[in-house]
C-alpha positions in Angstrom: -5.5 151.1 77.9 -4.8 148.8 74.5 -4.0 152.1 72.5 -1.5 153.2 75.2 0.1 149.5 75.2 -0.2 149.3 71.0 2.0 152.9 71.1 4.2 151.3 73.5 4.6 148.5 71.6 5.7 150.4 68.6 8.0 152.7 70.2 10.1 149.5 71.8 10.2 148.3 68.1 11.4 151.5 66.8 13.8 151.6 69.2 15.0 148.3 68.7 15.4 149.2 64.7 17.9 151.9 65.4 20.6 150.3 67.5 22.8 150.5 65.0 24.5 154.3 63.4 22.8 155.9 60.7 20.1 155.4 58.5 22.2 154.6 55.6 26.2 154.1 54.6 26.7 153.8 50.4 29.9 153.6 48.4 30.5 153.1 44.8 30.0 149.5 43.5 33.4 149.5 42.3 36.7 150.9 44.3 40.4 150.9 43.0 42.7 150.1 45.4 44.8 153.2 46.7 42.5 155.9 45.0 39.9 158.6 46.5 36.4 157.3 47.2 33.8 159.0 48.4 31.6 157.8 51.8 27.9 158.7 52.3 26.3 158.6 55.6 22.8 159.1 56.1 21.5 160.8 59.6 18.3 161.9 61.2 19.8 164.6 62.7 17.3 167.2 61.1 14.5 164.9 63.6 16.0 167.0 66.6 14.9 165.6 70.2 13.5 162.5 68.1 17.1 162.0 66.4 19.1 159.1 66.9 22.4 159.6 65.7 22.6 162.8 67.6 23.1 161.7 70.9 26.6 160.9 69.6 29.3 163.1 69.0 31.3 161.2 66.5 31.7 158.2 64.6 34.4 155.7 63.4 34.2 154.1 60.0 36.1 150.6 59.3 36.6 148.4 56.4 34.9 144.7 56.4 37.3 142.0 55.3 35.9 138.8 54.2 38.4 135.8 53.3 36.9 132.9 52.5 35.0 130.9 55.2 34.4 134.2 56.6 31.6 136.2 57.2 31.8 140.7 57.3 33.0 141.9 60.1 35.2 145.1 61.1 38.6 144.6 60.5 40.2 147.7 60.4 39.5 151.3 60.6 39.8 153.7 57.8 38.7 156.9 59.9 39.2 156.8 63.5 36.7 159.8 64.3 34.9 162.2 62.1 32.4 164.7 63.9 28.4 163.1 64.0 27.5 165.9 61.6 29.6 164.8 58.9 27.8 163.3 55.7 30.6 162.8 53.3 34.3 161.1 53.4 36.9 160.4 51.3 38.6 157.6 51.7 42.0 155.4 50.8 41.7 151.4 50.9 45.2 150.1 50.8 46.0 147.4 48.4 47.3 145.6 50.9 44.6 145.0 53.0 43.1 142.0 50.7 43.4 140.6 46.9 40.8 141.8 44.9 37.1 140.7 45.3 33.4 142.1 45.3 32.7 141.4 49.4 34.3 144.3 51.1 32.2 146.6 52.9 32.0 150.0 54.5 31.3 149.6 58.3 30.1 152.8 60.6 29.9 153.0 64.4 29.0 155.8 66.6 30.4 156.8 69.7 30.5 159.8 72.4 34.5 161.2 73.3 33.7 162.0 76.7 36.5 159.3 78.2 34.2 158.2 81.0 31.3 157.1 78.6 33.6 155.8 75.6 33.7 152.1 75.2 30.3 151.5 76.9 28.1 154.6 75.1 28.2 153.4 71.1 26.1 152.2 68.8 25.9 148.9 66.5 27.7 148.5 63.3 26.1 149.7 60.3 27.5 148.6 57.0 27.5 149.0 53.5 26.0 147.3 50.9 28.8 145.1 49.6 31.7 146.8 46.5 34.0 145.3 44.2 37.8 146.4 45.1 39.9 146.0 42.5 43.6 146.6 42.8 44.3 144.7 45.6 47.6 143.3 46.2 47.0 140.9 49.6 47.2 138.1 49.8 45.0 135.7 52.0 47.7 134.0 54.6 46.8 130.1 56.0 46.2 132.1 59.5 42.9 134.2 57.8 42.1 131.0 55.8 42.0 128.2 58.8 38.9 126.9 59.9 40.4 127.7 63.6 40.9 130.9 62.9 39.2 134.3 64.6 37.3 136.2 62.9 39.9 139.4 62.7 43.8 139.7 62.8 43.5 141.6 66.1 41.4 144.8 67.5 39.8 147.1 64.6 39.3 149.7 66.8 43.2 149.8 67.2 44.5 148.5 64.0 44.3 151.1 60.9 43.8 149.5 57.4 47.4 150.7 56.6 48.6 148.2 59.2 46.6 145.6 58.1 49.0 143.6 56.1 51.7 143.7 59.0 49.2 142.4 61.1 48.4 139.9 59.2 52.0 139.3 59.0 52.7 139.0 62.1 49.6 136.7 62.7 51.4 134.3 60.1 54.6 134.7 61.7 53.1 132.7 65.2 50.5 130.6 62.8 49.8 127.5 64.0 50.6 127.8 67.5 48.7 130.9 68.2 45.1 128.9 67.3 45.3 127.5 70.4 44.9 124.3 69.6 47.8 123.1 71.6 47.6 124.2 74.8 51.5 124.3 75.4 52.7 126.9 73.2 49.7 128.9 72.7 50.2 131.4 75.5 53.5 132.3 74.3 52.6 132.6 70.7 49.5 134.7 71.6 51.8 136.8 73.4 54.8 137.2 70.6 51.2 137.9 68.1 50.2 140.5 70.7 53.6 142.0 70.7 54.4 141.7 67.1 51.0 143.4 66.4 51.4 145.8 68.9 54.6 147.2 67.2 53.0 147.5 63.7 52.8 151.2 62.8 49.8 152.9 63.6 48.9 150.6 66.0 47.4 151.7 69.2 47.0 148.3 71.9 48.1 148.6 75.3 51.7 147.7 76.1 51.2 143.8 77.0 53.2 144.6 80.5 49.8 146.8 80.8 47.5 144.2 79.4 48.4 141.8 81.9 48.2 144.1 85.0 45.0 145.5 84.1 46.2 148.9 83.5 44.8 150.7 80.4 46.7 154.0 80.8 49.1 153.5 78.2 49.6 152.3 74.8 52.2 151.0 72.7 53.6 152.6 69.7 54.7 151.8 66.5 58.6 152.0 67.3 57.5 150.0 70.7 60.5 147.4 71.4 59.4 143.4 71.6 60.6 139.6 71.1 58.8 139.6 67.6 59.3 141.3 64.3 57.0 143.6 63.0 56.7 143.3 59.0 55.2 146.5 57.5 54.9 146.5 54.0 54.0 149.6 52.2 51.6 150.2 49.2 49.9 152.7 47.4 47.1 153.7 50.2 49.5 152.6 53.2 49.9 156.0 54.8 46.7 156.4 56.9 44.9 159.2 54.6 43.9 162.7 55.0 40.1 162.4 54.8 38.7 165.5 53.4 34.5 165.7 54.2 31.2 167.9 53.8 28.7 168.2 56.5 25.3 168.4 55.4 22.9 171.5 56.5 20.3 170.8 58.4 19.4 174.5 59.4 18.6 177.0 57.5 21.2 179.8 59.0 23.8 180.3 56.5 26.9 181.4 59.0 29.6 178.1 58.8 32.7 177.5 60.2 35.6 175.3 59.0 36.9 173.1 62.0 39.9 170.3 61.8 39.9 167.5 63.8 43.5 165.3 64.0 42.8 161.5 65.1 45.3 159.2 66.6 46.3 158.0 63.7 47.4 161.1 61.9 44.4 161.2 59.7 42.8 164.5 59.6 39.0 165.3 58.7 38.2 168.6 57.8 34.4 169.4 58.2 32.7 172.6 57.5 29.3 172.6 59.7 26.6 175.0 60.3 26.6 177.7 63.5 23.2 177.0 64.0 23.5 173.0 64.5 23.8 173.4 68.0 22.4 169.9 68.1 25.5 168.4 67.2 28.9 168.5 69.1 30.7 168.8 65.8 33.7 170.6 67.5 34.5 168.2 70.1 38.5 167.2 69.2 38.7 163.5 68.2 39.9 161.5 71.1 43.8 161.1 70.6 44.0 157.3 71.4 40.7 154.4 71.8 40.9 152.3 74.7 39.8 148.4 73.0 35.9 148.1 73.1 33.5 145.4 72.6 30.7 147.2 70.8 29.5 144.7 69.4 28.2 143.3 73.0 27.1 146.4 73.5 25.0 146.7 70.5 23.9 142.9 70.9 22.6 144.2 75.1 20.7 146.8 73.6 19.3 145.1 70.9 18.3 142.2 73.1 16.7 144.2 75.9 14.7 146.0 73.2 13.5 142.7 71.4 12.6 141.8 75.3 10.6 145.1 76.0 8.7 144.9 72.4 7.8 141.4 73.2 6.3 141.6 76.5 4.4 144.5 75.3 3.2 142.8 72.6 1.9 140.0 74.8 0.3 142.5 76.8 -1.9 144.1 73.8 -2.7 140.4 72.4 -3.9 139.7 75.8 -5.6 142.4 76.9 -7.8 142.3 73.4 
């Protein structure tokens, strides 16, 4: 029985080791601002049945932001959706986004387009090992800088990194009263925030009529009318890029086919994937507009149920020998 509880044991480990997407992201150590740079990504889909990355279809690849007092976290996305399979992206950071500095990261998360599963079927956030950007035109606003302040300028699964700045903006624009610190004026700020944001270019939140009712069938736009004003401010990478890529062959049949996939946000990622990788639903159509997710709950329930599961096996094999 102690071998079958020991191989138990390691599989609920294992498992709990791969809640995040792929094995590996890498970058250059140094990035200009504006320019072409190449993203690696790192699957196991060659494991087959065993693979974990392949139970998604695609994946989403954001830009950690770090001002100071802040840790790395997902800020904005740089890729809405590239097919699982893909192995290689090419990338624009816009100036805008930050000043220059050597703590920006390269953040992936993996996800299935079926719109029943989305938002509760995706992995954790993998990220890069930290790169220098240089070029960088941003500037850090009192908002991003105050100890009361969140830990994003809004949803990164809805804000591209070209709209960064006019979120940050527009954040500024409502700063202090949208902390929350006084209890009086922060519903309204949050709201004219919301709004402003929401009108940004790119941007993809629910209409805040929706928001409130509950219903998440419809999303603003860029030209959406509200009581704030949206600031865009356009630099060198602002228009959310055309993100040429190379899928990686993992089978050995030589038959390919070129497929192009168009995101929400205009951003189109050309692949070129094997035939034979029936494995991999690199043909499934990005989905045209994210609902808001959490995935980082998500990633933090999985990760905690496995920690439980590998512990009380554990205990099991310690007591049982």
């Amino acid at each position: 029985m102690a071998p079958s509880l020991r191989h138990l044991a390691a599989l609920a480990l294992a498992t709990l080791s791969r809640v995040s997407a792929f094995d590996d992201i890498s970058i250059a150590s140094h990035v200009v601002a504006g320019q072409d740079a190449h993203v690696f990504f790192q699957n196991d889909i060659s494991l087959g049945s065993d693979s974990f990355d392949a139970q998604y279809t695609n994946y989403r690849v954001y830009l950690s932001i770090s001002p100071p007092g802040w840790g790395s976290n997902p800020c904005c996305w740089l890729v809405n959706s590239s097919a699982i399979d893909v192995v290689d992206l090419k990338v624009q950071i816009p100036a805008s986004v930050g000043p220059s500095a050597s703590n920006y990261s390269i953040v992936a998360m993996e996800f299935i387009t079926d719109s029943e599963l989305y938002g509760s079927y995706t992995s954790g956030f993998e990220y890069s090992r930290d790169f220098t950007l240089t070029g960088g035109t941003g500037v850090w606003s009192a908002y991003e800088t105050s100890p009361s302040g969140p830990f994003a300028l809004g949803d990164a699964d809805n804000i591209p990194c070209s709209a960064y700045e006019c979120a940050r903006n527009c954040n500024q624009q409502f700063y202090p009263a949208n902390l929350g610190d006084d209890p009086n004026t922060y519903e309204s700020a949050y709201e004219s925030t919301y709004k402003c944001v929401a009108a940004c270019p790119g941007v993809t939140y629910l209409s805040w009529d929706a928001l409130m009712s509950g219903d998440d069938g419809s999303s603003t736009s860029s030209t959406s009318s509200s009581g704030a004003t949206a600031t865009s401010v356009a630099s060198s990478g602002s228009t959310q890029s055309t993100a040429s890529s190379t899928t990686k062959s993992e089978a050995t049949a030589t038959s390919a086919t070129s497929i192009t996939s168009t995101a929400s946000s205009n951003a189109t990622v050309t692949t070129t994937s094997n035939s034979s990788s029936a494995s991999v639903a690199s043909t499934t159509s990005a989905r045209a507009s994210a609902s808001s997710q959490s995935s980082g709950a998500v990633a933090g329930s999985a990760s905690a149920f496995g920690f439980l599961v590998a512990f009380l096996v554990s205990f099991l094999v310690f007591a049982h020998n």
